[in-house]
C-alpha positions, 0 to 999 in steps of 0.5 A, spaced: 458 959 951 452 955 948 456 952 943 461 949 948 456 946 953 453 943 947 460 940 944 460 937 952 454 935 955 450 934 948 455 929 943 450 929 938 450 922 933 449 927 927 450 933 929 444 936 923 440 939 929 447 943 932 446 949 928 438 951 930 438 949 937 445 953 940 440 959 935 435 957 939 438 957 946 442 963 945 435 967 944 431 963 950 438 965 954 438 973 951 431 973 954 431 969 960 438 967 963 436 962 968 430 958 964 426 952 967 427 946 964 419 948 961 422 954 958 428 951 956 423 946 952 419 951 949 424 956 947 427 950 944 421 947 941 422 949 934 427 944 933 427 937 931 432 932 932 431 925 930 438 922 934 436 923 941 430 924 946 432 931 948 434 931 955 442 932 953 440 937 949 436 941 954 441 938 960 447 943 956 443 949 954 441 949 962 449 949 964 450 953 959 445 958 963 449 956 969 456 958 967 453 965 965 450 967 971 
């Protein structure tokens, strides 16, 4: 699940921004099941995290594609 793989991959410093990018990956993933990395960064792209430059973030939510394939 996206939670999981966020829990995992990501290890969040604040964890603030959690909650609204594992929403946003489990729309992007209910609309495309296997996102490039571009998509995954658009489809993520109205969340903000100040902790992190993302690439974590976007490294879970593309495993998270992978395991429900």
């Amino acid at each position: 699940s996206q939670q999981r793989q966020m829990w995992i991959r990501y290890r969040s410093q604040c964890g603030y921004c959690i909650p609204g990018f594992i929403m946003a990956a489990t729309a992007l993933l209910v609309e495309n099941s296997d996102p490039t990395v571009q998509e995954i960064r658009e489809g993520l792209s109205g969340n903000l995290c100040r902790c992190t430059g993302y690439v974590k973030i976007i490294d879970a939510v593309k495993h998270a594609a992978m395991k429900e394939a």
